[in-house]
C-alpha positions as CSV (number, residue, x, y, z in Angstrom):
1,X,103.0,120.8,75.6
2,X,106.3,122.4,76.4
3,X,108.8,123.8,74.3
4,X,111.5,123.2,76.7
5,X,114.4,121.8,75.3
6,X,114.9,117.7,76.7
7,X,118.1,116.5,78.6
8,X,119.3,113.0,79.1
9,X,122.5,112.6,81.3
10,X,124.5,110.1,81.1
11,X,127.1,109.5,83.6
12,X,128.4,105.6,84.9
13,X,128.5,107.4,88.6
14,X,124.5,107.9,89.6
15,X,125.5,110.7,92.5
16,X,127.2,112.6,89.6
17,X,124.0,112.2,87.3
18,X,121.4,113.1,89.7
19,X,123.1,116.2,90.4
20,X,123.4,117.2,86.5
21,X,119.7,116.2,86.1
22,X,119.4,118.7,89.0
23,X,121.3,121.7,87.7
24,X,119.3,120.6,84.2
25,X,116.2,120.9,86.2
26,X,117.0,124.4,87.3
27,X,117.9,126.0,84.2
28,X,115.5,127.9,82.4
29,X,114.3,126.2,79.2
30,X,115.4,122.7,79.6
31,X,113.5,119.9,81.0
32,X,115.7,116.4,82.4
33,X,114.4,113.2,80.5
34,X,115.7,111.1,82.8
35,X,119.6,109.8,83.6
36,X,121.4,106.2,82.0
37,X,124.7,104.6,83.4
38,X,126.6,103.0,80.7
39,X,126.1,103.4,77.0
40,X,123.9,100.3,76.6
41,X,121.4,102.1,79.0
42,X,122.2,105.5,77.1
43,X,121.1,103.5,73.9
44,X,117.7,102.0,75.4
45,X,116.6,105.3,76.6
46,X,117.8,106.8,72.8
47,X,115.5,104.4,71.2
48,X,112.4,105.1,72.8
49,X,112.8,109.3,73.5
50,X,114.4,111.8,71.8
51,X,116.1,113.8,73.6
52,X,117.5,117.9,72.4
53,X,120.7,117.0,74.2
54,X,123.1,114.2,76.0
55,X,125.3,115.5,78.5
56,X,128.0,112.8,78.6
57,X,130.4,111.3,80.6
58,X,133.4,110.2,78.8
59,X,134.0,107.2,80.6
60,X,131.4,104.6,80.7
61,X,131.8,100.9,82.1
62,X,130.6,99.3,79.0
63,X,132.3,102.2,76.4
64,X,133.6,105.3,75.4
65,X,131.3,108.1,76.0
66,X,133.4,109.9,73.1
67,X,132.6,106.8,70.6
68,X,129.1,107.2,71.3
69,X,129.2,110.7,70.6
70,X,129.6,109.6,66.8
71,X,126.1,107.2,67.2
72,X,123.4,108.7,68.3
73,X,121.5,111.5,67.0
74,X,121.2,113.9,69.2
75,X,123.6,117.5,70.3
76,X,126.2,115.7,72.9
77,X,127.7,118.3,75.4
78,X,130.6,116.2,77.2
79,X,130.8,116.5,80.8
80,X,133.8,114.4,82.2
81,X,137.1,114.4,84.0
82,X,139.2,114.0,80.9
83,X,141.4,116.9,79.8
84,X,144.1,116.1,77.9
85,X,144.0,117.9,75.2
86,X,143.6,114.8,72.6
87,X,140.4,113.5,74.8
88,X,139.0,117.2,74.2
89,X,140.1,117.5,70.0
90,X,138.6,113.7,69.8
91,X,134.9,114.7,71.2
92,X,134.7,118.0,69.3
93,X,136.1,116.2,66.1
94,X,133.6,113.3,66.9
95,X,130.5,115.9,66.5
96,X,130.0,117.0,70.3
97,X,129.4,120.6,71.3
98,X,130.9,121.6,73.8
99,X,133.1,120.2,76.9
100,X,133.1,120.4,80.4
101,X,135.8,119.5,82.5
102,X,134.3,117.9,86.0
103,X,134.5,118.9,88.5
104,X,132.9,122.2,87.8
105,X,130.6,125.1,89.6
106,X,126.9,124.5,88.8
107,X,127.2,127.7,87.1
108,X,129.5,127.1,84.6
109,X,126.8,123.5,83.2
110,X,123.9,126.1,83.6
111,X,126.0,128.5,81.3
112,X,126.9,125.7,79.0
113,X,123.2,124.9,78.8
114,X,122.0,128.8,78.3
115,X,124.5,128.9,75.7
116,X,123.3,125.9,73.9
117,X,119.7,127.0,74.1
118,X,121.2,130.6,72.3
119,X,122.9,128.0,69.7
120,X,119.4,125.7,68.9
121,X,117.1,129.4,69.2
């Protein structure tokens, strides 16, 4: 048994999401759960783990990464290429986090993460 905290990632470009499970991998505390491609894959790893955190792409071929923010159950911290500010107020409003703008140093997710872990502690 390990009290690391669980991380799915969810990003629609599989390059992109092996690397975050990577970085998740390295961080002290957390443990990657596996990756999904598109919300409906998101959702059918949802129902049968339960992961601590979703990092999340906000664009997804079969949805908004944002709208699923609002669904599922667990913390959501959004890792995407949108910044406009109304993209950002919408995810935070919608229940995630914390936001990442990609691309980004694999220091500032492993920050993000460490910071999370002070939130959940």
């Amino acid at each position: 048994m390990t009290d690391d905290l669980t991380v799915l990632v969810v990003d629609d470009d599989f390059r992109i999401a092996r690397l975050h499970e990577g970085i998740v991998e390295q961080a002290p505390g957390f443990r990657a759960v596996g990756t999904a491609g598109s919300v409906r894959a998101a959702l059918a790893v949802l129902d049968t783990s339960r992961p601590d955190l979703v990092l999340l792409d906000a664009y997804l071929p079969d949805g908004s990464g944002i709208d699923l923010v609002r669904r599922i159950e667990p913390d959501v911290i959004l890792v995407t290429a949108a910044d406009d500010p109304a993209t950002v107020r919408r995810a935070l409003r919608g229940g995630a986090v914390s936001y990442l703008v990609k691309p980004f140093a694999p220091e500032l997710l492993t920050a993000r993460l460490a910071a999370y872990a002070a939130f959940r502690a």
